[in-house]
VOGU-3710 file (C-alpha; in Angstrom, 3 decimals, decimal comma):
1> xxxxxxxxxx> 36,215/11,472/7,078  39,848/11,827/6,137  41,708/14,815/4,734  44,062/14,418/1,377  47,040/16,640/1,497  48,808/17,269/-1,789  52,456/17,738/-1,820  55,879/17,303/-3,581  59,276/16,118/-2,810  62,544/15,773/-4,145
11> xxxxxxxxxx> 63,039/11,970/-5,164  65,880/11,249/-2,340  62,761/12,306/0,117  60,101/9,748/-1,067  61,251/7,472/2,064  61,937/10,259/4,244  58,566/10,067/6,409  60,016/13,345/8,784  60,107/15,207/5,528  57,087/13,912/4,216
21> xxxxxxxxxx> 55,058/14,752/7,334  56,815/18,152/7,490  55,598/19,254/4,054  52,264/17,990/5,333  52,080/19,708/8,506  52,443/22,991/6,381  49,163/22,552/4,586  46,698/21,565/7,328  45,979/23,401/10,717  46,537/20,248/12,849
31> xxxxxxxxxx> 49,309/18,637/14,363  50,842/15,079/14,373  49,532/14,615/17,788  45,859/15,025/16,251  46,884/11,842/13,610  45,958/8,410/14,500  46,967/7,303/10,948  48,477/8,292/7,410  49,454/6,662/4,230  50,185/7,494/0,844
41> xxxxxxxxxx> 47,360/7,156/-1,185  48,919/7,746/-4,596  51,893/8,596/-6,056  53,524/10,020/-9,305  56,635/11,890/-11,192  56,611/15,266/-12,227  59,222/15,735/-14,933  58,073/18,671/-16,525  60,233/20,996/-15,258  64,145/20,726/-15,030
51> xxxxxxxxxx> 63,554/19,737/-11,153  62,340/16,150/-10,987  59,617/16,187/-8,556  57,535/13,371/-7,216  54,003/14,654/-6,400  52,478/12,478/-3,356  48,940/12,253/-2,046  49,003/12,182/1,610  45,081/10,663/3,677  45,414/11,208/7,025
61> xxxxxxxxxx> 42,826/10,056/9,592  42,672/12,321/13,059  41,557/10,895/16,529  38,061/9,607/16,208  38,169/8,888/11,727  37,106/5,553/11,329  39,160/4,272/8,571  37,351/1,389/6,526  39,376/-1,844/6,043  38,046/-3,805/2,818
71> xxxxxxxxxx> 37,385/-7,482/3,123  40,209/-8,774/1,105  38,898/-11,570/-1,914  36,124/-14,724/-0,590  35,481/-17,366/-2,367  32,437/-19,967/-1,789  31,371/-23,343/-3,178  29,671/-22,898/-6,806  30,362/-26,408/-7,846  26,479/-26,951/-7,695
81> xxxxxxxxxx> 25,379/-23,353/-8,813  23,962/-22,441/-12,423  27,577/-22,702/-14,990  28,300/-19,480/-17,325  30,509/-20,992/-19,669  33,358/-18,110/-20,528  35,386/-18,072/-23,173  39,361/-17,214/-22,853  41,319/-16,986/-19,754  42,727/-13,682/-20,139
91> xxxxxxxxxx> 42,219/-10,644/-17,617  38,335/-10,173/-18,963  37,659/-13,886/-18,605  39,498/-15,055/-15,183  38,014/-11,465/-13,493  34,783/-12,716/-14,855  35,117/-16,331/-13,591  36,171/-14,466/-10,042  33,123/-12,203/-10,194  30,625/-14,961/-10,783
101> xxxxxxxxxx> 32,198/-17,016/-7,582  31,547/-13,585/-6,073  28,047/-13,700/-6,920  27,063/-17,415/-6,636  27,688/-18,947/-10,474  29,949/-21,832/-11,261  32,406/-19,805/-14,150  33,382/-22,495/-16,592  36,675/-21,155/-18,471  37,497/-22,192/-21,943
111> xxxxxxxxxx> 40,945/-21,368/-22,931  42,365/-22,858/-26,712  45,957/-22,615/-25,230  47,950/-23,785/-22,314  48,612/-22,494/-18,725  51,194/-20,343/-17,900  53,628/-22,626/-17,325  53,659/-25,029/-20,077  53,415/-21,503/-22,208  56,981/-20,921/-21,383
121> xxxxxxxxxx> 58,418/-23,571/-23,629  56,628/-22,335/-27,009  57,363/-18,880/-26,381  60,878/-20,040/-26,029  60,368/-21,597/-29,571  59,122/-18,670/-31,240  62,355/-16,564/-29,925  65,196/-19,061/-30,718  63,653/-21,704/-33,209  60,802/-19,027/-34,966
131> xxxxxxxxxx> 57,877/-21,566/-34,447  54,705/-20,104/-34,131  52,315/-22,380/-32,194  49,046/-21,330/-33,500  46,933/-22,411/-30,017  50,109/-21,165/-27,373  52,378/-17,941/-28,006  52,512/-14,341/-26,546  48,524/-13,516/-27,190  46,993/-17,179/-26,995
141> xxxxxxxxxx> 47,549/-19,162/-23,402  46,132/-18,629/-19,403  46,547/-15,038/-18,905  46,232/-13,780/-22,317  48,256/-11,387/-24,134  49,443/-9,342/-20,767  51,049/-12,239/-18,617  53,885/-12,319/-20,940  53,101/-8,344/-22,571  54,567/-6,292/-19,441
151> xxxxxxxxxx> 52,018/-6,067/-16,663  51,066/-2,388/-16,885  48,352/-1,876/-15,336  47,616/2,095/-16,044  43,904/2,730/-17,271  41,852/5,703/-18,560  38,515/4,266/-18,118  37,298/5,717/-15,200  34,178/6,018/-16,295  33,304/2,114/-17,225
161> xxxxxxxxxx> 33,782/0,173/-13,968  35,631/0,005/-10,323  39,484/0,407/-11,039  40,416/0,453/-7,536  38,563/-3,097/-7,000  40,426/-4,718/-9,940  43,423/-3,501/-8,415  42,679/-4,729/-5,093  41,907/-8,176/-6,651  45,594/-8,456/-8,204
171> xxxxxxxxxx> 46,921/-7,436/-4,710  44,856/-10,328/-2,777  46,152/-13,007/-5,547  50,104/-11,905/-4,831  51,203/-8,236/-6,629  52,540/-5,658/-4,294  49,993/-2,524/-2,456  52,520/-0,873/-4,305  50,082/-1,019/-7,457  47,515/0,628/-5,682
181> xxxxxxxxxx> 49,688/3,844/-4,850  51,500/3,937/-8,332  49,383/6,560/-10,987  51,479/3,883/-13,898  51,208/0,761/-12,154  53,034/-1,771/-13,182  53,577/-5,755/-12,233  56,013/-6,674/-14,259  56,087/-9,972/-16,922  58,129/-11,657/-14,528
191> xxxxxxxxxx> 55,622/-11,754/-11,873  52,429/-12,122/-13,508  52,597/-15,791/-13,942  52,463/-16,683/-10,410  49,078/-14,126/-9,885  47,600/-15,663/-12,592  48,015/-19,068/-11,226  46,590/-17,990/-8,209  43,474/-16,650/-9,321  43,107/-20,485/-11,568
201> xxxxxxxxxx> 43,905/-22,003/-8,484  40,932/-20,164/-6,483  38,522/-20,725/-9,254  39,276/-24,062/-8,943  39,004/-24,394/-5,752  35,511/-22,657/-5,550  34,335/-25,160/-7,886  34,944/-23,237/-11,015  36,409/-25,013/-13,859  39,366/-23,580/-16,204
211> xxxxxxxxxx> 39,886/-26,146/-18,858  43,064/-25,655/-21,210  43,891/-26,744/-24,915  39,740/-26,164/-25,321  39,017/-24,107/-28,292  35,618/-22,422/-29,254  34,662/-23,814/-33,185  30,914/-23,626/-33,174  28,044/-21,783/-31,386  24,553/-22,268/-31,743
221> xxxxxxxxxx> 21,717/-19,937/-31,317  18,188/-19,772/-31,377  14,675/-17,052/-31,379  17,849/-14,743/-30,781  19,159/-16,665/-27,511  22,079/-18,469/-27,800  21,525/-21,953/-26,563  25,124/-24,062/-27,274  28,765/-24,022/-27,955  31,106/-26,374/-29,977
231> xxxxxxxxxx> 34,820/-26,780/-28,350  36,941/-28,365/-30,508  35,228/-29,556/-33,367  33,653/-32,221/-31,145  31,721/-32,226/-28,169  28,718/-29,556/-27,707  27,599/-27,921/-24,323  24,301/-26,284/-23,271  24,781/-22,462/-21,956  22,182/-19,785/-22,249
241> xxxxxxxxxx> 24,784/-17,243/-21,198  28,660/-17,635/-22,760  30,669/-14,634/-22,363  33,316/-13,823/-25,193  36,197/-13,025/-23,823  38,642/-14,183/-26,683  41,032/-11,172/-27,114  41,817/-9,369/-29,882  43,973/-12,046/-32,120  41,166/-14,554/-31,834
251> xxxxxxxxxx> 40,394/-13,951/-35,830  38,476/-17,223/-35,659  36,289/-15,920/-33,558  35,226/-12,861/-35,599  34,305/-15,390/-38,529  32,928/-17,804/-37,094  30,246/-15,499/-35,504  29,852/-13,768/-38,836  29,686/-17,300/-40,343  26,519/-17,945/-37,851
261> xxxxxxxxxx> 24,720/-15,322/-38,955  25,488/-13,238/-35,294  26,788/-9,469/-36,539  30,122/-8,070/-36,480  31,862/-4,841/-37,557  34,985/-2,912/-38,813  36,200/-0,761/-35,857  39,033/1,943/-36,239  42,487/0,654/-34,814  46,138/1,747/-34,817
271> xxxxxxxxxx> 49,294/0,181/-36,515  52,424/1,015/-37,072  55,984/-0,015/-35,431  57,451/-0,388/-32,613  61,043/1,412/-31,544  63,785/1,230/-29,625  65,800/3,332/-27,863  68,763/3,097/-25,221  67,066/3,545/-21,688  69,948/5,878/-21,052
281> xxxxxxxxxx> 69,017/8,612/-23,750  65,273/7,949/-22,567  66,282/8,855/-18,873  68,641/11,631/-19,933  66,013/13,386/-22,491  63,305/13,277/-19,321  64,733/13,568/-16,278  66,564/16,572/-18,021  70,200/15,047/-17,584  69,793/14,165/-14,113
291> xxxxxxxxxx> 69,810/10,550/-15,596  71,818/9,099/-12,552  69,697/9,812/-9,628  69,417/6,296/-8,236  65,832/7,422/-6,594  64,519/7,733/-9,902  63,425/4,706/-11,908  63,637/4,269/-15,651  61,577/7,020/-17,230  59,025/6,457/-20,149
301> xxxxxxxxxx> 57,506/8,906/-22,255  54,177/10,009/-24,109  53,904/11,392/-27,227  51,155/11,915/-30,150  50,816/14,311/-32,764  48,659/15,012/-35,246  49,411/14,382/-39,376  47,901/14,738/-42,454  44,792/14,359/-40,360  45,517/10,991/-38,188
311> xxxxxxxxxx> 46,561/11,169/-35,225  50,121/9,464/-34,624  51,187/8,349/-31,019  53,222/5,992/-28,679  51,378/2,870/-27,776  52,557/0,913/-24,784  55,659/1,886/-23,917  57,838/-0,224/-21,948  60,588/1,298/-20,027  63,964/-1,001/-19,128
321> xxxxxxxxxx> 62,077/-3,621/-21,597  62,277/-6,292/-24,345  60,926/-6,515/-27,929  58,971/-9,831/-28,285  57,587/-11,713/-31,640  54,038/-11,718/-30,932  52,969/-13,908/-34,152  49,358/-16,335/-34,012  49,406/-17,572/-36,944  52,926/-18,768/-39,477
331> xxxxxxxxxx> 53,071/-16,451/-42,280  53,149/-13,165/-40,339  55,548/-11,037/-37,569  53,933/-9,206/-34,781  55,906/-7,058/-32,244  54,992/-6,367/-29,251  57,138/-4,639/-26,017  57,040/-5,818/-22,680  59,227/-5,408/-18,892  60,596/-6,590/-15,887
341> xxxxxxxxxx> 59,105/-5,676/-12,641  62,557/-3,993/-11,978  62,288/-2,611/-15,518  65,933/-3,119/-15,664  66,886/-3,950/-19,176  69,234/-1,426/-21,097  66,397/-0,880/-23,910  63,832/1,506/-24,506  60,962/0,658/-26,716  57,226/1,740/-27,752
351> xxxxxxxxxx> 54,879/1,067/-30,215  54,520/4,371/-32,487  51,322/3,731/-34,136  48,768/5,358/-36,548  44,965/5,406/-35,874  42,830/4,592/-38,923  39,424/4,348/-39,375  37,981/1,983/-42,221  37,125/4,581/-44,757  40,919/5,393/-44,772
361> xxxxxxxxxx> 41,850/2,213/-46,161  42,554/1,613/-49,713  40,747/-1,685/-49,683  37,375/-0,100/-47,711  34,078/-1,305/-48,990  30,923/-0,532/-46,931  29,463/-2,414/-44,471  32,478/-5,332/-44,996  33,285/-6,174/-41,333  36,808/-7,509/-42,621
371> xxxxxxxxxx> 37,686/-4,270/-44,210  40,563/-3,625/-41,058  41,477/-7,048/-40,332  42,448/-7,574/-43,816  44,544/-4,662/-43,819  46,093/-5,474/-40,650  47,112/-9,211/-42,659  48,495/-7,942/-45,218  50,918/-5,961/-43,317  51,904/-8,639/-41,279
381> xxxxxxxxxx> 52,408/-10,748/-44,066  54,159/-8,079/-45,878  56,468/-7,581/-43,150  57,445/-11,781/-43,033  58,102/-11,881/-46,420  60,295/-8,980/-46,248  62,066/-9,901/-43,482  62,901/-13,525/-44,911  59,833/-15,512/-44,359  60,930/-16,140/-40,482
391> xxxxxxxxxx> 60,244/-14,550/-37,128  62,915/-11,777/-37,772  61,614/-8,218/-38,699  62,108/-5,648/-41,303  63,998/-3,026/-39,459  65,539/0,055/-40,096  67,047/3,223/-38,097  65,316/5,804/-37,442  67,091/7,952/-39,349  67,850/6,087/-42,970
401> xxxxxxxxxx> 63,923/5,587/-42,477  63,218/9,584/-42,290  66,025/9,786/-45,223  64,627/6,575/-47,159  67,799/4,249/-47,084  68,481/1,267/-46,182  70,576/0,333/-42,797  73,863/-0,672/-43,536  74,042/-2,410/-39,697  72,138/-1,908/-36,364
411> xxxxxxxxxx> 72,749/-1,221/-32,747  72,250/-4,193/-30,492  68,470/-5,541/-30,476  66,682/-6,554/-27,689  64,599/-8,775/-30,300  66,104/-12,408/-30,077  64,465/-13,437/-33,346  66,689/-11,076/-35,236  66,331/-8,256/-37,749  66,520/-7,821/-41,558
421> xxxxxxxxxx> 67,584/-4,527/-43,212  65,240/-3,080/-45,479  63,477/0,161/-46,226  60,133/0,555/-44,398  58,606/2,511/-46,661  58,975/0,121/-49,443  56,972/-2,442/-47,315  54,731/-0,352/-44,917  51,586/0,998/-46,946  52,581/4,829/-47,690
431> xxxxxxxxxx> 49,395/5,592/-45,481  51,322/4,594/-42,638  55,461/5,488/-43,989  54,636/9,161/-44,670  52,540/9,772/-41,128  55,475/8,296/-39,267  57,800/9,815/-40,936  56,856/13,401/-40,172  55,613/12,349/-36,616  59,365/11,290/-35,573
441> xxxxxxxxxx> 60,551/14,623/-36,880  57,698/16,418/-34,976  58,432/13,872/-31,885  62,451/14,989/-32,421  61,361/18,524/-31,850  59,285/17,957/-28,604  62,069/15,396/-26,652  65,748/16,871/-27,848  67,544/13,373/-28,965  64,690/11,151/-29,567
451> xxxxxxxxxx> 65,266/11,713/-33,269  68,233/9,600/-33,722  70,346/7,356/-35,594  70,777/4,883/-32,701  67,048/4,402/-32,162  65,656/1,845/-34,506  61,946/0,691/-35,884  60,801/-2,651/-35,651  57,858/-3,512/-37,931  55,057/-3,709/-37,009
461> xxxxxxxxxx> 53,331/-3,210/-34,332  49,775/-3,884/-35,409  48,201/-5,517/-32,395  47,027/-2,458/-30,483  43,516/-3,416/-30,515  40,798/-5,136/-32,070  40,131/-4,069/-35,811  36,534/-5,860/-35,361  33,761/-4,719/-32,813  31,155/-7,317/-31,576
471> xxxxxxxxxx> 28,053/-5,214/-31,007  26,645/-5,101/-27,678  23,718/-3,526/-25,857  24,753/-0,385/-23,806  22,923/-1,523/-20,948  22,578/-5,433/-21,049  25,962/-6,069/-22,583  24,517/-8,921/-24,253  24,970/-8,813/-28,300  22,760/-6,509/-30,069
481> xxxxxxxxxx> 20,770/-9,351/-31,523  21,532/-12,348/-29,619  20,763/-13,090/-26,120  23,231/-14,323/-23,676  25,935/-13,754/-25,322  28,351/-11,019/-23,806  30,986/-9,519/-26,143  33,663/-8,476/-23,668  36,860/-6,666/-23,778  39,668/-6,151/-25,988
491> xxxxxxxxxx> 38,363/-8,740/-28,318  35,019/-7,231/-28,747  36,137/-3,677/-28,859  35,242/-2,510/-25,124  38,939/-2,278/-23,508  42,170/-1,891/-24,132  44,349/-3,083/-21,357  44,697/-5,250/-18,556  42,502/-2,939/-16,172  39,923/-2,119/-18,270
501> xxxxxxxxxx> 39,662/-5,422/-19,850  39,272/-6,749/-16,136  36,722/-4,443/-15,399  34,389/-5,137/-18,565  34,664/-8,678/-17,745  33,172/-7,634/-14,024  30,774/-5,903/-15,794  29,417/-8,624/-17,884  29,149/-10,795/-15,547  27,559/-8,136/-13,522
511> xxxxxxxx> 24,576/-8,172/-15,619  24,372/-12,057/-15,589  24,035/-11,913/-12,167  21,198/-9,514/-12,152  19,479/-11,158/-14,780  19,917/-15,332/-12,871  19,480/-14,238/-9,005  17,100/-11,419/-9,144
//
């Protein structure tokens, strides 16, 4: 059995192991010449207090502590095994198609868009040239919405799976152990692209298939069991178990199940926009003007407040990052925030976003599953029109927003599609204006100098999560009506992030396993 020792240092000690051990040394009643081992298990920055502290968690094994070394990722021939046909090769899909290798399935991946690679060029497209590629862009493509959406790897969800052997899995397909020490892990857009290959590259290899450009259109079911799907328009395939793992932009999705007759619902969401500061003032506000410490890296920040009873709060925030045009579909602008690994860009941004359930909508009628995605359209659409019927977005300082005037000019962007002046609260619904509005005043109060003219809103951000929930069982995780088929993830409602979207797609095929090799 180890021991964990708790301590803190001052950031220009976090490589100092002498130091290190010395704080540690003060807390147990052994000595160093007891210790056969000791790493740092995790790892995190206290910034509450004017003193920037990181707080370390130090596992030590004495003389005679067996440490446990974990068998890093196997994979074995499936090429003959039973195929569960899985649909989308984001995080929930490709962790799914690793699981069932795991467990002694063949994992058949169908993704509508392209791999990583070829992505590249129609994301370049959308920033310089405003083309929207329906089937390839920042949400649709191998990977999904996080290879090219920052990397961060944080999660709350405990509770729902094992964290620590998603992690693990990114580490054995090419991310640094670093992730595994980090409380806010983080990979970084830039180095996603090669993991991701990596994992396609073992499926493959295992006898999995990943086929690209291959979009879901039609699924069949029957007695409750689903029994077929339809990839594009043309040729069918026989499944009894297809796991959904289509994110949450996959609109197509959401109708064509309620099309078949296989039940979908409104779920709460949050929207709003995204903003952007200079890293600088970010760093200065939180690590209390001690800004230039070079052991310190770009800070981020938290904040949510309560208004006119919704909650209002920072969503994804992406230190040292870049504002992207997120867009599916041509008549609508999506923003979305992403980083470096080195998170070394001079911009600050995060989504600042208002939860709403369906009753709060002016256009909610009961038991209409549509009632939030329709919403979320509209503003989309609103927000292209306004902005010129192009990629830009409506933008507008924080400040003339707060005072209800129009921006006479802007600070430079880190949004190469470009941004058109208006007044956000002339094209946001007033459900969302007046909630921001007082939550950037409240925000102001908690973090001296976030409240200011230089920082500037980008609209919107409206692609949090899912605004439609795909009913599952609590314990089979197969739909509540149909057999075999898994709702998983962001897309269905059960995640949202990279972690936990991994982990529910673990978990689903978790219970295919039980259910074909019992």
């Amino acid at each position: 059995m180890s021991t964990l020792v708790q301590i803190q240092v001052l950031p220009h000690h976090l490589e100092d192991e002498d130091h290190i051990l010395e704080k540690v040394f003060q807390k147990v009643d052994f000595s160093m010449n007891e210790v056969s081992q000791w790493n740092i298990r995790k790892r995190s920055i206290d910034a509450r207090q004017r003193r920037v502290l990181y707080n370390l968690q130090i596992e030590i094994w004495r003389h005679g502590e067996e440490k446990s070394e974990r068998k890093p990722y196997q994979i074995q021939d499936v090429r003959d095994a039973k195929p569960v046909a899985i649909i989308g090769a984001g995080p929930a899909g490709l962790y799914a198609a690793l699981r069932a290798i795991e467990g002694g399935l063949k994992p058949v991946v169908y993704e509508r868009g392209k791999d990583v690679r070829a992505r590249r060029r129609d994301l370049a497209a959308l920033n310089k040239e405003h083309i929207v590629n329906p089937e390839s862009n920042y949400c649709f493509g191998e990977g999904g919405a996080g290879t090219y959406s920052d990397g961060k790897l944080y999660t709350r969800s405990k509770k729902r799976g094992n964290v620590l052997k998603a992690m693990e899995w990114f580490v054995d397909f090419g991310a640094t152990p670093d992730i595994l020490v980090d409380a806010h892990p983080h990979i970084g857009t830039n180095k996603l692209p090669q993991i991701i290959t990596a994992m396609r590259e073992a499926i493959i290899e295992a006898g999995g298939e990943v086929r690209f450009h291959e979009k879901l259109t039609d699924i069949k079911h029957e007695n409750s069991q689903v029994t077929a799907i339809q990839i594009n328009d043309s040729d069918w395939h026989e499944y009894d178990n297809v796991i959904l793992a289509t994110g949450h932009s996959a609109r197509d999705v959401f109708y064509l199940l309620h099309k078949r007759g296989i039940k979908v619902e409104a779920k709460p969401f949050a929207i709003g926009v995204r903003i952007e500061h200079a890293q600088s003032l970010i760093d200065t506000i939180q690590y209390h003007g001690d800004d230039s410490n070079p052991y310190l890296p770009p800070a981020s920040y938290s904040l949510v407040e309560q208004v006119d009873g919704m909650g209002v709060y920072s969503f994804c925030m992406c230190p040292g990052g870049i504002i992207a045009p997120c867009a599916t579909a041509v008549e609508e602008v999506v923003t979305n925030g992403w980083s470096p690994s080195r998170r070394n860009n001079p911009y600050s941004n995060s989504g600042i976003v208002v939860s709403v359930a369906p009753q709060d909508l002016p256009n909610y009628k009961e038991n209409d599953p549509f009632v939030c995605l329709d919403f979320q359209k509209k503003v989309e659409h609103d927000c292209w029109v306004a902005a010129g019927k192009s990629q830009k977005v409506p933008a507008q300082r924080m400040t003339d927003f707060i005072a209800g005037k129009v921006s006479t000019d802007f600070p430079k962007t880190s949004y190469q599609p470009g941004l058109t002046a208006v007044d956000l609260n002339k094209v946001l619904p007033d459900l969302l204006a007046s909630r921001l509005r007082k939550a950037f005043v409240a925000f102001g109060n908690k973090m001296k100098g976030y409240l200011t003219t230089e920082a500037v809103l980008h609209a919107p951000e409206s692609r949090t999560s899912s605004p439609v929930k795909i009913p599952r069982d609590l314990n089979s995780l197969e739909h509540i009506e149909i057999k075999g088929l898994y709702p998983c993830a962001e897309g269905a409602g059960y995640a949202g992030g990279i972690i936990s979207a991994a982990i529910d797609g673990i978990n689903c095929m978790d219970r295919i396993i039980e259910k074909e090799l019992a």
